[in-house]
N, C-alpha and C positions, 0 to 999 in steps of 0.2 A: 407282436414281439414285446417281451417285456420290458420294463424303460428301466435305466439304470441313474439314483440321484447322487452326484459325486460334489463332494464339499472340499476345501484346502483351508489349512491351522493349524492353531497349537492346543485349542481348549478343547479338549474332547466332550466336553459334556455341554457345550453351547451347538458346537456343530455337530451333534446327535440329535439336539432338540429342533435344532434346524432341520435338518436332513427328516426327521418325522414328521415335519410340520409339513411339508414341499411334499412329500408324496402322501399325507393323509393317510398316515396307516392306522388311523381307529377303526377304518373299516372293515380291516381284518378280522378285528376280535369278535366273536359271536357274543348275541344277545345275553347276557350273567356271566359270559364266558370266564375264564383265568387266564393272565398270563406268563410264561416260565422264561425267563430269560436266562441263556445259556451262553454263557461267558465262555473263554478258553485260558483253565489254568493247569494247564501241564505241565508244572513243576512248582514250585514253592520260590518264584520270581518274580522282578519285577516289573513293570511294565516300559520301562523306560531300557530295560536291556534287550528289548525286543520279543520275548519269551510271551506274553500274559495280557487282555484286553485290558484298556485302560479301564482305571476305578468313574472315570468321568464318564464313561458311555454306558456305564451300567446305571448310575446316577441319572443321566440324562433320560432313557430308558423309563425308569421308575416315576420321573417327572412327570414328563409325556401323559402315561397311560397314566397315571393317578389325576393329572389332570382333565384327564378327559373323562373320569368318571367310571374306572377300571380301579376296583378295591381288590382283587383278587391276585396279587402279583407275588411272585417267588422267583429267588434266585437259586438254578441248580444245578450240579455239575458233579465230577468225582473226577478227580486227578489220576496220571499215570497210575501203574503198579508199584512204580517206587518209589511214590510220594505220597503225603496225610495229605486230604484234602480243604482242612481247615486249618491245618499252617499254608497251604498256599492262598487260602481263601484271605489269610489276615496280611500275608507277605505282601500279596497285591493292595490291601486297604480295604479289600470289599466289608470285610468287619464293622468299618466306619459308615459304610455306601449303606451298608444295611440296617444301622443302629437310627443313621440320622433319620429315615424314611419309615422304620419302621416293617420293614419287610424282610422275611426268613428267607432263611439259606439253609439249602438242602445237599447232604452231602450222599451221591447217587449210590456211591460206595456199600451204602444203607439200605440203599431204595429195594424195596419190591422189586421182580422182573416176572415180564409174561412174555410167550413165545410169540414171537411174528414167522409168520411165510415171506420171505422176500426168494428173488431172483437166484438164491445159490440154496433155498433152504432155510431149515428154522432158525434165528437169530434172538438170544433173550436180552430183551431192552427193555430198561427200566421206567416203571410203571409213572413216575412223572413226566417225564415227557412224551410218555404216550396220550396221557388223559389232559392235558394241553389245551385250553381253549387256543392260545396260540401260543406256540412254540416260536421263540425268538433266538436266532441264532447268532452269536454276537464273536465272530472269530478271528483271528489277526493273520494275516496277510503275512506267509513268511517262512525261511527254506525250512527243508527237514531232512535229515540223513541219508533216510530211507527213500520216501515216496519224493521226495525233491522239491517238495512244495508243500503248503499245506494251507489249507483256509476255510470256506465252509463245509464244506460234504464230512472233510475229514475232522474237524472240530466236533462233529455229532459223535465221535466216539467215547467222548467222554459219557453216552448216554447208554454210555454198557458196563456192566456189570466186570469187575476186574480179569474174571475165566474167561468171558468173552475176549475181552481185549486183548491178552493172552492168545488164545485160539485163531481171531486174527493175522498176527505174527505168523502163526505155522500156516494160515493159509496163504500168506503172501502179500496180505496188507489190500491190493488193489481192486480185484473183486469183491469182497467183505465192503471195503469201503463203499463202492459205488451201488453194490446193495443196501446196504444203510440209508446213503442218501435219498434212494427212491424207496424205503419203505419210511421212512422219520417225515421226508419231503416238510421241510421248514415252511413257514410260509410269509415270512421276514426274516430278511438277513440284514445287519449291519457288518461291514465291514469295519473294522480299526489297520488300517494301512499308513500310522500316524508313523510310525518308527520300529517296522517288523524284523526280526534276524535274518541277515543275509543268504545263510543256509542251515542254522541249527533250528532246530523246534525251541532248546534249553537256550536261547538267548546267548548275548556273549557278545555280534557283531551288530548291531541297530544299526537300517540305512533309514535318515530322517526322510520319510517321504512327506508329512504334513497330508496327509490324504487321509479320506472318509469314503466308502459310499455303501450304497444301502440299495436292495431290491428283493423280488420275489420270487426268484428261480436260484436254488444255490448249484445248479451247473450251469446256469449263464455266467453267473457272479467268479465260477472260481474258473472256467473259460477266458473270462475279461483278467482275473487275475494274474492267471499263468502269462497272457501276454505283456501284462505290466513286467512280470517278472521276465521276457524275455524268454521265456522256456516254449519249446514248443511240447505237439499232442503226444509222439512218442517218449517224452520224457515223464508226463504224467496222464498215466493210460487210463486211469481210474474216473475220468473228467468222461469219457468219451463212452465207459462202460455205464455208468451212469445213465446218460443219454438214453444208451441202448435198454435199461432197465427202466426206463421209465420214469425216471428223476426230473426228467429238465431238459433243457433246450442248451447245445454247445453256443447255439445262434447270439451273433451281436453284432451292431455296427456304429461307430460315430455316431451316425443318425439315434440311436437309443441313448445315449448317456446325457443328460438336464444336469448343467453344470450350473451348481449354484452360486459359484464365483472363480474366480484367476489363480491359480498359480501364484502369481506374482503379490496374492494378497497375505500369504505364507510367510513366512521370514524365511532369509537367503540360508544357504547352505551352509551348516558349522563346519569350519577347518577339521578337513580328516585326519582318522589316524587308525594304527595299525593295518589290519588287511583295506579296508580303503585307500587309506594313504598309498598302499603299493598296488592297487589295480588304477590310480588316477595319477601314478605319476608324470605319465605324460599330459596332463591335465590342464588347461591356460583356463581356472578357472576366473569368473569377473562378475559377482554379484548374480551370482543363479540363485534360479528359485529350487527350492528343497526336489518339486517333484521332479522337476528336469533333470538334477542331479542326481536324481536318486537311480531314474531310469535309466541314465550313460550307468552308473556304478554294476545298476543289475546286470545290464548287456553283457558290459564288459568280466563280466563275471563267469554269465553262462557259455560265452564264446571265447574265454582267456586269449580273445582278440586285441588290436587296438594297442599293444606296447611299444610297436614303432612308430607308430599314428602322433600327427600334431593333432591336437584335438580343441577345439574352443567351446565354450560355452560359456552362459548367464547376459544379462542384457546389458553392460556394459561395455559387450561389443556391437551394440545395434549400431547400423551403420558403416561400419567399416570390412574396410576389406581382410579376406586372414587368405595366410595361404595352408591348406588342410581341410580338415573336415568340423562341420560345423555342430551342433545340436541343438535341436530347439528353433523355431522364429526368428530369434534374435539375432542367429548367428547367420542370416542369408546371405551375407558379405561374403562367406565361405567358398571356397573352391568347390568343396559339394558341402550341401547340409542335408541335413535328418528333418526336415520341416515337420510342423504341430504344438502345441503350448498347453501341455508339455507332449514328445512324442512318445510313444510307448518302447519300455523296453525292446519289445519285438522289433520295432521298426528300426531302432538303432541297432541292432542285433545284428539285421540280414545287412543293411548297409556294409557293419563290420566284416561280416565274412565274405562279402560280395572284393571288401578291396584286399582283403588278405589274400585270395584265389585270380584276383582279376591281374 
């Protein structure tokens, strides 16, 4: 099973370097090989509205493998249909990420494409990320419209050609994608799950989750994400098609994920507002940590459970007694709680729906 490296903060480009460092990914790279790091800018945003990988994990990135002896590094990508992808490229900062370092950026928009055979049929994908000594998939963790989620499988589709992308759409988004994913098959992924939109792709609601991780199947990776996010398999099919095409393993457990530190080493939770303000008003919040908070926010998002619910969380109630439902460790004092540090979406989820129906 593949191990999954999970970091918590604020610096995206210290815990990237971290996160490389702990699982040793230089050994990914073939002997001259190149590397193409592929960021997710799908729109001309910024990353702190939750839309767009931070400018520091591409930074970090570049570090890393330059450090290690890897001269051969680009960054590449091409934005929605309805966006230039070198105003989104500057809107994020990569302009600077790639001035200071000295490494191009490719806008796919441009690129060459050659046809692949995948699982539904021929697909044209753009001829950098195919010729990839490794392909680095660098995607952010965070809702979408349509498919309801979105993170790495579907981040690869910036590595199409804009018809393609297009074409896509009329075939229904889910198949395509999950074909994609087992014909591209990344073979490093970093996640940015520092501050992703609650449910748009286009930013707008950032839940602060202070979260990193990083591994080498991007259907394990976006299996473990969907359950951060609380969603289950029927809500995003494309994870499980995937699978079936040969992509990657749905598989994961506790046991896989090497946490590189606590939650609680994250700074606490910024006072909400807007739509979080009104999914946590029944909310006793007290010094939580970003990811625990983040997690109750998603649950209660995807279950629009939990509004007559007393609800406690952050470590300010360790210790004591509450009467309601608790979340997190800290809260065991609780009449029931959600145990884990932090617990995943999912598992606050079914609790939620378990007292709604119970």
């Amino acid at each position: 099973m593949a191990k999954i490296y999970q970091i918590y903060g604020q610096d995206a480009h210290e815990m990237t370097l971290k996160l490389l460092a702990a699982a040793d990914v230089i050994r990914l790279v073939p002997p001259d090989g190149s590397v193409a790091l592929k960021p997710n800018l799908v729109i001309a945003g910024t990353p702190e509205s939750g839309a767009t990988t931070h400018a520091g994990v591409l930074g970090g990135c570049i570090e890393y493998f330059r450090d290690h002896g890897v001269s051969d590094i680009s960054v590449i990508e091409g934005s929605w249909v309805g966006d230039e992808t070198m105003r989104a490229m500057c809107r994020a900062g990569y302009d600077k990420v790639c001035q200071k370092y000295g490494v191009p950026f490719f806008d796919l928009k441009k690129d060459k494409v050659r046809p692949v055979k995948t699982a539904i049929g021929s697909i044209d994908i753009c001829e950098r990320a195919l010729n990839a000594g490794l392909l680095v998939d660098l995607p952010v963790l965070k809702g979408h419209c349509q498919t309801v989620m979105t993170c790495a499988l579907k981040n690869l589709k910036g590595c199409l050609p804009d018809r393609e992308k297009r074409r896509f759409h009329a075939l229904g988004l889910q198949k395509p994608i999950a074909a994609l994913g087992a014909a591209l098959k990344p073979r490093l992924i970093v996640v940015d799950s520092i501050c992703g939109d609650l449910d748009f792709e286009e930013g707008g609601t950032p839940v602060q989750t202070n979260r990193m991780y990083l591994g080498t199947d991007a259907v394990q990776l976006d299996a473990y994400g969907r359950s951060l996010m609380g969603l289950n398999p029927e809500e995003v099919p494309y994870i499980e098609l995937a699978e079936r095409f040969g992509g990657g393993s749905t598989r994961w457990s506790p046991e896989d994920i090497i946490e590189l530190n606590k939650p609680s080493d994250a700074a606490s939770y910024p006072k909400p507002h807007g739509t979080v303000a009104s999914l946590t008003r029944n909310v006793h919040e007290n010094q939580a940590c970003s990811a625990c908070f983040a997690a109750l926010v998603r649950a209660l998002h995807a279950t629009r459970c939990g509004q007559g619910e007393e609800i406690y969380i952050g470590q300010g109630w360790q210790g004591k007694q509450l009467e309601g439902l608790g979340i997190g460790k800290c809260c065991r004092g609780a009449a029931q709680c959600v145990m884990g540090c932090p617990p995943t979406a999912e598992a606050i989820a079914k609790v939620l729906e378990a007292r709604r129906w119970g």
